[in-house]
C-alpha positions as CSV (number, residue, x, y, z in Angstrom):
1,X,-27.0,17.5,-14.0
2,X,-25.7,14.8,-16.1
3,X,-27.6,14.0,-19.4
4,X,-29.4,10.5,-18.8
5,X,-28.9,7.9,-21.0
6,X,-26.4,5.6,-23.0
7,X,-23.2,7.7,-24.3
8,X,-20.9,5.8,-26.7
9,X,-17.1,6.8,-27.6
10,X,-14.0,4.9,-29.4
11,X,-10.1,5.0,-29.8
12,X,-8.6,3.2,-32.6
13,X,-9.0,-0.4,-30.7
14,X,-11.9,-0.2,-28.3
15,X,-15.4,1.1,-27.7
16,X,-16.6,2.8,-24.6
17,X,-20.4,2.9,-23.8
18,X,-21.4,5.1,-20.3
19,X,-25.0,4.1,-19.0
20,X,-26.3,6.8,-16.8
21,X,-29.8,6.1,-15.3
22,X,-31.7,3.2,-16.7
23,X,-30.6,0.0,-18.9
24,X,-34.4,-0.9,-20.4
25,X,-35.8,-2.2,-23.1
26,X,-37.0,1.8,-24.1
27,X,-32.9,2.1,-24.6
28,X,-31.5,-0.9,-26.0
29,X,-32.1,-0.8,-29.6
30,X,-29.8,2.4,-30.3
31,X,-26.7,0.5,-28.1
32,X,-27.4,-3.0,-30.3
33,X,-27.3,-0.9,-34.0
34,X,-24.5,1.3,-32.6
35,X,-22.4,-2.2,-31.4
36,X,-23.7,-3.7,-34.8
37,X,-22.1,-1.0,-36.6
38,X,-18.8,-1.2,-34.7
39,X,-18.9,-4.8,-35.0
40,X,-18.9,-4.5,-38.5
41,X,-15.7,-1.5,-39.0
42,X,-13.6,-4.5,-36.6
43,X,-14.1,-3.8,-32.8
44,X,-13.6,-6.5,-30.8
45,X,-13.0,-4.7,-27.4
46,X,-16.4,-3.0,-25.8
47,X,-15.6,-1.7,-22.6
48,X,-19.3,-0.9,-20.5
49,X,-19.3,1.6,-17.7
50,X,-22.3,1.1,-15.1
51,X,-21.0,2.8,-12.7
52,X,-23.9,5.6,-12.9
53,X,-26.5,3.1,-14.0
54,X,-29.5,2.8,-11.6
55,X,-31.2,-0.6,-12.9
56,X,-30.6,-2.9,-15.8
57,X,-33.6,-5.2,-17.2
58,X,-33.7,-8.1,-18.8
59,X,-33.8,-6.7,-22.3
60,X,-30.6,-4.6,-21.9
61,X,-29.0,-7.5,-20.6
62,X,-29.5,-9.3,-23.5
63,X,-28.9,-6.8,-25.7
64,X,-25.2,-7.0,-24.2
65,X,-25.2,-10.8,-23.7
66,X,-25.6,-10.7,-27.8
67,X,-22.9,-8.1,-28.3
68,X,-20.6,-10.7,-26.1
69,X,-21.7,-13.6,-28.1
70,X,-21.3,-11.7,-31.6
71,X,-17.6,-10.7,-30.4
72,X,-16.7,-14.7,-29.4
73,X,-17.9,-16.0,-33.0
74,X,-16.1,-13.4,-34.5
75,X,-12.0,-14.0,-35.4
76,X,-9.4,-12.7,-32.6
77,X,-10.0,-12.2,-29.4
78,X,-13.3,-10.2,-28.6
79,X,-14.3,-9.1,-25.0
80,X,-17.2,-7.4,-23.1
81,X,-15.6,-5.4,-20.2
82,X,-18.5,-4.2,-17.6
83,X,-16.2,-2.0,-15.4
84,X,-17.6,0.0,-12.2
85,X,-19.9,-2.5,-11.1
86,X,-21.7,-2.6,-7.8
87,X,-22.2,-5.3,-6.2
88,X,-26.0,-5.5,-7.0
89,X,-24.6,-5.1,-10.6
90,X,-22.5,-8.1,-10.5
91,X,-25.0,-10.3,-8.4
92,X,-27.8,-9.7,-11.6
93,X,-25.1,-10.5,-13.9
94,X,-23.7,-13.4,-12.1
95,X,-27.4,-15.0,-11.5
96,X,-28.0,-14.9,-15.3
97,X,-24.6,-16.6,-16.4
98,X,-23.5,-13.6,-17.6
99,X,-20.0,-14.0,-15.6
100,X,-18.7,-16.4,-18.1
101,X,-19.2,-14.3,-20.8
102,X,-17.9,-10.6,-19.6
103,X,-15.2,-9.6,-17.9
104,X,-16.5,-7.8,-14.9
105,X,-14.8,-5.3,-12.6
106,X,-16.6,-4.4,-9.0
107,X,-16.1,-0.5,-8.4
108,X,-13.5,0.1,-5.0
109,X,-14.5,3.4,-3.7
110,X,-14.7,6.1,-6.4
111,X,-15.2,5.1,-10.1
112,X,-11.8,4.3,-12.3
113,X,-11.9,6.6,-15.1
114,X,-12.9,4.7,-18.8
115,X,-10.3,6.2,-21.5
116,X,-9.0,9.7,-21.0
117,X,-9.4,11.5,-24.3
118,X,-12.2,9.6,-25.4
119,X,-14.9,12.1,-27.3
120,X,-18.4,10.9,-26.2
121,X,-21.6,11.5,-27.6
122,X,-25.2,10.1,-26.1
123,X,-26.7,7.8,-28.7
124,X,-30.4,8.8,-29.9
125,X,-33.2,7.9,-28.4
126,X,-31.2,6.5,-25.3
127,X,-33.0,8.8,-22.5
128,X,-35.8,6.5,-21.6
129,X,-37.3,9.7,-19.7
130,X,-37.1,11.8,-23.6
131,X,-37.6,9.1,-25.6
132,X,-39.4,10.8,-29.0
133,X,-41.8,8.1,-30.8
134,X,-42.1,5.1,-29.4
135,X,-40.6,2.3,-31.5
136,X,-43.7,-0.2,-32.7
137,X,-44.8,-3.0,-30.6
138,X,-43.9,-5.3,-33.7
139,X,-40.1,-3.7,-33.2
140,X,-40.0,-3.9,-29.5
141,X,-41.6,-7.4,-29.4
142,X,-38.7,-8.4,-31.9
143,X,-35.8,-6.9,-29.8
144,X,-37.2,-8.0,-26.8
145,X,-37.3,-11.3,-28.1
146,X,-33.8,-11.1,-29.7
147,X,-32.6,-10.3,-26.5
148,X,-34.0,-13.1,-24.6
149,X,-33.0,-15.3,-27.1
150,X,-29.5,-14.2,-26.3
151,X,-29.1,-14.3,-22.5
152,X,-30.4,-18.2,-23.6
153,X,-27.8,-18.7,-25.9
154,X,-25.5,-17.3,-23.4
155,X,-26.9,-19.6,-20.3
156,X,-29.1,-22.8,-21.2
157,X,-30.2,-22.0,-17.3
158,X,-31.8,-19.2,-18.5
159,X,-34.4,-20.9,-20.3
160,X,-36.3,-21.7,-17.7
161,X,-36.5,-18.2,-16.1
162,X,-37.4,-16.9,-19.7
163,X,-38.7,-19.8,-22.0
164,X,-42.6,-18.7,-21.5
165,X,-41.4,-14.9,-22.3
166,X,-39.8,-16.1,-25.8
167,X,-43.2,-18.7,-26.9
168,X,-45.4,-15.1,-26.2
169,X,-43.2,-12.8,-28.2
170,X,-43.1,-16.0,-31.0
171,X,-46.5,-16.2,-30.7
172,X,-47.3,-12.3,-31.0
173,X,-44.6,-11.9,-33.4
174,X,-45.8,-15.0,-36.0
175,X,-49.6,-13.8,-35.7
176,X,-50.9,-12.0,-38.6
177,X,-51.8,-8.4,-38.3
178,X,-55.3,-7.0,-38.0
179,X,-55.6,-4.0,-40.9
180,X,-55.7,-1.2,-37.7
181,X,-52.3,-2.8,-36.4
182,X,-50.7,-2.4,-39.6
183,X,-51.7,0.9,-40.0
184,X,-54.8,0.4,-42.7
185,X,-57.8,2.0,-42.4
């Protein structure tokens, strides 16, 4: 059985990232500080494999929406590739604007290979069903919020669907903490 989970890879030009199983919000934050990182060594081509990925959320989504919007305000030509999509795939993707912003490429029959040669290794923490400790709720709230924020920036039709989501996570985010939340006795 095939590890679960997000597994990343590069060649000189382009990263590869494999989702197997679940996209979430539990998984999201390793793939954003990975893409960060690559960002930041001068990769502008990500190339996203869903072809074994059961069900993407919300979160994830944004979390990939901001990787595409970091690549198009960065100089040269950037691009989000989401290659073995099923349909269901592209229909999310397509209903949240997300077509505009990645290249997307519909699987025909048996999944096209992603980069022979490519060396891949499963990013920590990805395996929503291993996941160690938990991140904190300030951290989660954050991301999930970051991410929303995104899939906004990437669609002003989003912000409808998730403008009452962002005011909560604001809200929880900008209130202070009680001395048991931060950890004080």
């Amino acid at each position: 059985m095939t590890a679960k989970g997000i597994s990343v890879g590069s060649t000189a030009d382009e990263v590869f990232v494999r989702v197997i199983g679940r996209g979430t919000f539990q998984n999201s934050q390793p793939l954003r500080l990975y893409a960060t990182e690559m960002i930041g060594r001068g990769y502008r081509q990500f190339t996203v494999d869903v072809g074994e990925c059961s069900t993407m959320d919300s979160t994830f989504l944004g979390v990939l929406a901001g990787i595409g919007l970091r690549l198009s305000q960065q100089p040269g030509t950037g691009a989000v590739n989401i290659v073995n999509a099923e349909t269901r795939h592209r229909e999310l993707l397509v209903t949240l604007g997300l077509d505009r912003l990645f290249v997307i490429q519909l699987r025909n029959g048996s999944v096209a290979p992603v980069a022979a040669g490519v060396q891949w290794h499963m990013l920590p923490e990805s395996d929503v069903n291993t996941v160690g400790t938990p991140a904190s709720k300030e951290d989660t709230a954050r991301l999930m919020l970051d991410a929303h924020r995104d899939l906004i920036r990437a669609d002003e039709r989003n912000l409808p669907k998730f403008d009452e989501l962002t005011n909560q996570l604001t809200r929880r985010l900008n209130k202070p903490s009680s001395p048991e939340e931060a950890g004080h006795p």
